[in-house]
VEXDREN-2710 file (C-alpha; in Angstrom, 1 decimal):
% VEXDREN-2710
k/r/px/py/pz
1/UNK/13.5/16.1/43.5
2/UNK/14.8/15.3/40.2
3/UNK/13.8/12.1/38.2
4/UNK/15.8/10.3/36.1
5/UNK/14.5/9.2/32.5
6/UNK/16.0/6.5/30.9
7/UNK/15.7/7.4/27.2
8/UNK/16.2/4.0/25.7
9/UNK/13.1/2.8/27.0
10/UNK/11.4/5.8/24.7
11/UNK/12.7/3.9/21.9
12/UNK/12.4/0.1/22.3
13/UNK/8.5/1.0/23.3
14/UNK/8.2/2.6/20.2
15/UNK/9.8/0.2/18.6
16/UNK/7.7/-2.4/19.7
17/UNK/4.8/-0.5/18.9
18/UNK/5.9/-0.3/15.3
19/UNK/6.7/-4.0/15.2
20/UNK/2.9/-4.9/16.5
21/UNK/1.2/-2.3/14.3
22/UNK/3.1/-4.1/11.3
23/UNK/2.3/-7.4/12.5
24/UNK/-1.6/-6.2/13.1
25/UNK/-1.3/-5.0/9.7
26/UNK/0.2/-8.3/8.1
27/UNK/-2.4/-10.1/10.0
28/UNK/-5.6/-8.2/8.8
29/UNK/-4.1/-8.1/5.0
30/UNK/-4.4/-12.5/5.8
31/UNK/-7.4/-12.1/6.9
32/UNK/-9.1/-10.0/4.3
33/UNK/-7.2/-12.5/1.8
34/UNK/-9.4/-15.8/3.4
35/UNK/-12.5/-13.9/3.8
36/UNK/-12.0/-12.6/0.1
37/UNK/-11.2/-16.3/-0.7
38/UNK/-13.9/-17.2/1.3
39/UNK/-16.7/-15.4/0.0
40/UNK/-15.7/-16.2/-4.1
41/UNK/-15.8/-19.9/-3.4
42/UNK/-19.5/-19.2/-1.4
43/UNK/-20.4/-17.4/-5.1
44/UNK/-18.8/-19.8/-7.2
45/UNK/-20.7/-22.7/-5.4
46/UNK/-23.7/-20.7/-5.7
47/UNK/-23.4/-20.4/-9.2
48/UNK/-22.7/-23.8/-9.7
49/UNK/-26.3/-24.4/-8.9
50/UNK/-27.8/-22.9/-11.8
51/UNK/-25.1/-23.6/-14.6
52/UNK/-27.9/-22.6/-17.1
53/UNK/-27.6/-18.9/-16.3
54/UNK/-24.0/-18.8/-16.8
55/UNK/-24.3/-20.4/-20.5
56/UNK/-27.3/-18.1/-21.0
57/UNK/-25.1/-14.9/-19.9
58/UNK/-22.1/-16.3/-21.7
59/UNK/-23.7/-16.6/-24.8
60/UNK/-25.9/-12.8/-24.0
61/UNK/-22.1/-11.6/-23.9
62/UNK/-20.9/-13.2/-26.6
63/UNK/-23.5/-12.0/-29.0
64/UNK/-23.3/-8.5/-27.8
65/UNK/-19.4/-8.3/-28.3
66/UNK/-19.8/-9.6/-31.9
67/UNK/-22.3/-6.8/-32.6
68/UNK/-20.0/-4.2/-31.1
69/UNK/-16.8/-5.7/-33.0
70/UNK/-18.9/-5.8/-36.2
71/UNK/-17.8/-3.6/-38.9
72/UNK/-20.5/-1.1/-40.7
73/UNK/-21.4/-2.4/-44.1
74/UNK/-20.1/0.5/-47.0
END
């Protein structure tokens, strides 16, 4: 007994399936973005808390880059 296949349907499935994927896609990329966003305001508050460290490491940084932009006495 033949069967008839309607082909159409082939294509709007896979169609569909490329329109979710894309949308999964979009939707994990937003996501990442406010768990990214997320986790630098958790750091930023963290470091908040000891403001003394980040003028300590400011200044450690600061001095190093002078010495390496220093030019050798002739």
């Amino acid at each position: 007994m033949a069967r008839y296949v309607d082909d159409s349907q082939q294509y709007v499935s896979t169609a569909t399936k490329t329109r979710r994927q894309q949308e999964d896609q979009r939707r994990m990329a937003y996501r990442r973005a406010i768990e990214d966003f997320a986790e630098q305001r958790r750091l930023q508050q963290e470091l908040l808390d000891f403001p003394e460290l980040i003028a300590a490491n400011y200044l450690d940084a600061v001095r190093a880059a002078s010495r390496r932009n220093a030019r050798p006495a002739r």
